[in-house]
N, C-alpha and C positions, 0 to 999 in steps of 0.2 A: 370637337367638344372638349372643355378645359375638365378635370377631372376632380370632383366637390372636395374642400379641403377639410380633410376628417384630422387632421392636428389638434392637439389641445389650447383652448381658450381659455382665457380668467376673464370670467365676467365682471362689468365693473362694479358689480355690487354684490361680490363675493365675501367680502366682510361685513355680513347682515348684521352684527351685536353676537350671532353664535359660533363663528367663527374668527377666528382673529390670529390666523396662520396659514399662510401657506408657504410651499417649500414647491421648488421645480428645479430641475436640471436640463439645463440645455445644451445643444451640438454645436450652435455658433451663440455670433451675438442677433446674427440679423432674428433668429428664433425667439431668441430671448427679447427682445423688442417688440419683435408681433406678434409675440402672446401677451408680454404683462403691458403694454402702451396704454393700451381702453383701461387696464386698474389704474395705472400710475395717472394717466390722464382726469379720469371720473373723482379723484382725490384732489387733486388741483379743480375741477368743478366744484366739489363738494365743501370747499373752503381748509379741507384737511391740509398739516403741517406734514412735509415730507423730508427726511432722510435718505441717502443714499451714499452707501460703502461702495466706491468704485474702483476698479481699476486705473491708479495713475496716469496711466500711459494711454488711458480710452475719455481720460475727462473732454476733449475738445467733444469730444463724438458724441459721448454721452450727453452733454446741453444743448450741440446738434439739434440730434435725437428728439429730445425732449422740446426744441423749438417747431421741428417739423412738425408734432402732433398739436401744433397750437396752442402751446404753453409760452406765459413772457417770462420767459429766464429772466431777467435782468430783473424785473417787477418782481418776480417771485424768491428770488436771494436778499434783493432791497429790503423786502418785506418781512423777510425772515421765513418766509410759508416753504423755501426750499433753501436745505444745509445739501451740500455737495462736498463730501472729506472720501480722500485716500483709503482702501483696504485697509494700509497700516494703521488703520485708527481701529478697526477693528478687531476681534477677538484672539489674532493671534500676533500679538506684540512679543516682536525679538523672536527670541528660540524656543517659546514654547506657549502653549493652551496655557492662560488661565484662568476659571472658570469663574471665581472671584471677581477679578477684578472684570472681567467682561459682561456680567451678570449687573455689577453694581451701575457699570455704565451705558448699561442696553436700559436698563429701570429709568436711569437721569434720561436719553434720549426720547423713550416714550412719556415720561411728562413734559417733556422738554413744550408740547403742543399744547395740553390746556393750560400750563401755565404762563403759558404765550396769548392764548387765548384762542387758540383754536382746538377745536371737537376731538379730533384722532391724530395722530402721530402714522402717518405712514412710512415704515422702514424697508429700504432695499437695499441687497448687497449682493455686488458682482465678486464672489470670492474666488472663481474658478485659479486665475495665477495663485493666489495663496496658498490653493489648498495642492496647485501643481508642488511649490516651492517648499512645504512645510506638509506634505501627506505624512509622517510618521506622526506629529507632533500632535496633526488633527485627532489620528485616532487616539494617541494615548490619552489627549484632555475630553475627549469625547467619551469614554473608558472609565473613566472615572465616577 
């Protein structure tokens, strides 16, 4: 007898209007896939606009990924409904946090969606390398 899988879930409609965060740490990637898939997924039902900070070196994987759970990548980048950019595009450019400029451009991102004309901006970021490569820099702009 297989033994019930008591791991953590994000349900796909974990962003009712009262929350509009979350935050998970994972042990691999395949973890981090079969917990946030059904979110990432129900956003793509939902007609939501989706970002995602990836790891460079994981992008074939990642729209993979994202094809197997029966998303049309190709239709969905066409469209504009899914941006797929680099870590490096995210909050820790060069050698250091800063909180400024990754603030102003976390704000352009999530309008990035109704002004496109879609509902919500759904944002994902695989920071884990980053934060391997830059652990000092994380806590001092975090510190701040």
């Amino acid at each position: 007898m297989e033994a019930p899988d008591s791991s953590l879930k994000i349900e796909p409609k974990a962003l009712d209007g009262r929350n509009r965060h979350i935050c998970a740490f994972f042990t691999d990637m395949d973890e981090h896939y079969r917990v946030l898939q059904p979110f990432i997924k129900d956003g793509f039902d939902q007609g939501d606009k989706s970002f995602h900070l990836i790891d460079p070196e994981r992008s074939e994987d990642h729209l993979r990924r994202l094809a197997d759970a029966g998303i049309d990548v190709g239709e969905a980048v066409d469209s504009g409904q899914l941006e797929v950019h680099a870590w490096e595009d995210g909050p820790l450019h060069g050698e250091r946090f800063d909180r400024d400029t990754w603030l102003a451009r976390f704000d352009e991102v999530l309008q990035s969606g109704p002004t496109s004309g879609y509902a919500k901006t759904r944002f994902l970021a695989q920071l884990l390398r980053e934060l391997r490569e830059q652990r000092s820099h994380v806590g001092a702009g975090i510190a701040r």
